[in-house]
C-alpha positions in Angstrom: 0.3 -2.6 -12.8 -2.2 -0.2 -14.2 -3.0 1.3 -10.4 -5.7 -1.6 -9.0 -3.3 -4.2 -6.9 -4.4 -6.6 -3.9 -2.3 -5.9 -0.4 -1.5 -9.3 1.4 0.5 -10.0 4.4 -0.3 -13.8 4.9 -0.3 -14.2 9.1 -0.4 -10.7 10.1 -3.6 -10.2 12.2 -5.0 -6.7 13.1 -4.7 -2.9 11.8 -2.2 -1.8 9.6 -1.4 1.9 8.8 -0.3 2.7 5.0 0.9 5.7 3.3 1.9 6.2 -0.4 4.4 8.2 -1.4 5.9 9.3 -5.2 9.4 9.1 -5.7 9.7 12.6 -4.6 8.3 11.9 -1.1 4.7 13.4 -1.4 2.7 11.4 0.4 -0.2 11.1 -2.0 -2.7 8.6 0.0 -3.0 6.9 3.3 -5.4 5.0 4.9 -5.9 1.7 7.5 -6.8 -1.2 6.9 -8.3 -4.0 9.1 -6.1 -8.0 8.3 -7.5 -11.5 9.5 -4.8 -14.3 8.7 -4.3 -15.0 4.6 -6.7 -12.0 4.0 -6.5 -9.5 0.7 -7.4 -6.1 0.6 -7.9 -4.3 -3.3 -6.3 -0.9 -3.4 -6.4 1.1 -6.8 -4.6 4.4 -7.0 -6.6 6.7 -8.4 -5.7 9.8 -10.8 -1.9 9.7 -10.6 0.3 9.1 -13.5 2.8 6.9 -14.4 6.0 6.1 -12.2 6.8 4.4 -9.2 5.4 4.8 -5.5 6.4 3.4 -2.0 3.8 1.8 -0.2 5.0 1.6 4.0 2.9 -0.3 6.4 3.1 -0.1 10.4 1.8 -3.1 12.4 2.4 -2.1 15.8 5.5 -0.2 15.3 6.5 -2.5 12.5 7.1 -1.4 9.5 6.9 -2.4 5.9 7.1 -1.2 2.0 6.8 -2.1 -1.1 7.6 -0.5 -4.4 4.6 -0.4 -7.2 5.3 0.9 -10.8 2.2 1.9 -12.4 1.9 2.0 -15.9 -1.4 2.3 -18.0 
């Protein structure tokens, strides 16, 4: 994608924790975000080039990632 995505989880309910890292660890963002049942949140990464970053999520000590390549 070109950095705007949507962040789903279906039936989670309740906070959820994020950090984005590059691919050499940096965490470049991170930030909470509030989930009701089938609920979206948009998300654009700002300012960073080209490449591929790690999303993880932790709901209550769960935890959860997702690889996004951003190309513009």
């Amino acid at each position: 994608n070109a950095g705007q995505m949507s962040i789903c989880f279906g039936d989670i309910e309740g906070q959820v924790t994020a950090c984005v890292y590059d691919m050499q660890g940096k965490a470049i963002d991170h930030f909470e975000l509030s989930f009701a049942p089938k609920s979206a949140h948009s998300y654009t990464i700002k300012g960073s080039p080209n490449g591929i970053y790690l999303f993880v999520f932790n709901h209550n000590g769960h935890i959860f990632t997702q690889k996004v390549i951003i190309t513009n």
